[in-house]
N, C-alpha and C positions, 0 to 999 in steps of 0.2 A: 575872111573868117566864114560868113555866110555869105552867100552868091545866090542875091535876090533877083532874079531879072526885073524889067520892066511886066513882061505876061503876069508874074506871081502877083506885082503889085496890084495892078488891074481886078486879077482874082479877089484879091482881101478885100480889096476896096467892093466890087461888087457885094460879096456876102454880106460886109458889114453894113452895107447899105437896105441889103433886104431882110436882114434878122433887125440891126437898132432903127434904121428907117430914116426919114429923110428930115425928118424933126431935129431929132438927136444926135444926128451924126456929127455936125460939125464940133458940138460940144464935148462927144468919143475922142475926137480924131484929138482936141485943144487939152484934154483930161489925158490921154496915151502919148501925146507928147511934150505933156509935163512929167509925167513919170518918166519918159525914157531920156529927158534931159536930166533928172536927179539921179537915175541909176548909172550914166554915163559920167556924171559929177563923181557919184559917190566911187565909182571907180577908176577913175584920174587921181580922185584921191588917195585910194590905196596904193594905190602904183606910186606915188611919190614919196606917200610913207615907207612902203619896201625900197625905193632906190635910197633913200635917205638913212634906213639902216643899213644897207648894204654898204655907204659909204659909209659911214663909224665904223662897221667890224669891220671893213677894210685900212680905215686909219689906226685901229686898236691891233690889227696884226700886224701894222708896219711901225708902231713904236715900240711892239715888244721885238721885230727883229732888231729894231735899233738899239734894242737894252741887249740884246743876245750879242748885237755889235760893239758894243762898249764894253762888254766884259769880255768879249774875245783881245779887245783895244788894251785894256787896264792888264791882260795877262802878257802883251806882247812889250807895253811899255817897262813892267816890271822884269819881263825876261832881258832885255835889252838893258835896263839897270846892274841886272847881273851879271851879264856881258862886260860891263863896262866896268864896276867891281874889279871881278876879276885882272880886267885884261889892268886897272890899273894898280893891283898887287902885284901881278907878274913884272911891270915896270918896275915899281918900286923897290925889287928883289935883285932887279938886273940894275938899279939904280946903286945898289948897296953893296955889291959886288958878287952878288951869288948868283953863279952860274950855273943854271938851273938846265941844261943841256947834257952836263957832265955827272949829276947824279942822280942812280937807278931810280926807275919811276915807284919802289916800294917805296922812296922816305922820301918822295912827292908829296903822300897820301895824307 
């Protein structure tokens, strides 16, 4: 992300040596890296609240495909019902002796 060298570091370190001083500094240094462990905290922790809802709407849009797949399921079982319906009136017609080959498909209807 940032590409600090070692020269940069040197730098900082110099200045902040000769503006807070040599008193104060190591207290700067103990003070600047408590703050940059909680900002670092605190954004680990967003990050895990964003992956954590990314995984719920991803769960909540694979059980609504799955209800979009159950009603495609519930239309294919009841078409297959009808199928079956059918094909077993047609038996039962050919069972009964009507010869449903031999007349015109108006008084099929």
């Amino acid at each position: 992300m940032f590409e600090i060298g070692f020269s940069e570091l040197v730098m900082v370190g110099l200045v902040s040596l000769l503006v807070i001083g040599p008193e104060r500094l190591p207290a700067a240094a103990r003070l600047a890296g408590f703050w940059l462990g909680k900002t670092r905290a605190m954004i680990n922790s967003v990050k895990a609240e964003i992956a954590v809802e990314l995984r719920a709407e991803e769960m909540r849009q694979l059980f609504k495909e799955e209800s979009g797949l159950q009603d495609f399921q519930q239309l294919v079982d009841e078409t297959n019902e009808t199928v079956q319906s059918i094909h077993s009136s047609i038996t039962s017609l050919s069972h009964d002796g009507v010869d449903l080959t031999k007349r015109p498909p108006h008084e099929l209807e």
